[in-house]
C-alpha positions, 0 to 999 in steps of 0.5 A: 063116064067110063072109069080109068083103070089107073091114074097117071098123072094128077095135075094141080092148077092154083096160084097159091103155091102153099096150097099146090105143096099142101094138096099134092102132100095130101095127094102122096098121103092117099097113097097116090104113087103117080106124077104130080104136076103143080101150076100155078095159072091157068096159062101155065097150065095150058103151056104143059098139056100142050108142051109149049112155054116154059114146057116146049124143051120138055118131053111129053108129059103124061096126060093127067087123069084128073085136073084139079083147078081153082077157080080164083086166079090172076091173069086167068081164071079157072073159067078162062082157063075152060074157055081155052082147054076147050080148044085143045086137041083131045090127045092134050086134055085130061083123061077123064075128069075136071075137079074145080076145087076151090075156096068160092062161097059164091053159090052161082060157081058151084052153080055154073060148074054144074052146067058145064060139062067139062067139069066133073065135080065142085070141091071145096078146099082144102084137099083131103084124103077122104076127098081125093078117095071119093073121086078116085072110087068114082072115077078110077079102076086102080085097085086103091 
């Protein structure tokens, strides 16, 4: 996978509105200047990649370099949430990587995420500094 050479834009999907406000703190703490957009579903997600929703009066937003998604969510899933990602139109998808981060102890997700290859890697919360440099020095050429 070839790396980016700067993230512009990270997007949080989480149906815990204290986690998204935690991790995009932490995401500012790593010294992250980008837009952090938070959801929480992954339908709303859906609805700001593609700009239709609560988001189709909205300019186009950039596309995220990295989504950080949950895996337990009402209404959808992160897995349901996969199924429907797959379906967009590149220009609409994340750049670059997909980052389950999640509180699952159930080994068959971690298990299942590796098979997937939409999904870069398996984090567990919450997200850290060290965590989110770990990705960035992986996948990003930004000079952090």
């Amino acid at each position: 996978m070839k790396k980016l050479k700067e993230l512009n834009c990270i997007l949080l999907v989480d149906d815990d509105e204290p986690t998204n406000f935690l991790h995009k703190n932490v995401i500012e703490n790593a010294g992250i200047k980008t837009h952090v957009q938070t959801t929480e579903s992954g339908d709303e997600a859906l609805e700001y990649l593609t700009c239709t929703g609560r988001y189709k009066n909205e300019k186009r937003y950039p596309q995220p370099g990295i989504i950080f998604l949950d895996i337990n969510m009402p209404r959808m899933n992160g897995w349901e949430f996969l199924e429907e990602y797959k379906k967009l139109s590149p220009d609409q998808q994340a750049k670059i990587i997909i980052a389950m981060l999640t509180t699952s102890l159930n080994p068959d997700d971690e298990a299942r995420s590796k098979k997937t290859d939409m999904i870069a890697c398996f984090l567990n919360k919450p997200l850290t500094v060290e965590l989110i440099n770990k990705v960035r020095k992986k996948y990003f050429n930004d000079g952090y």
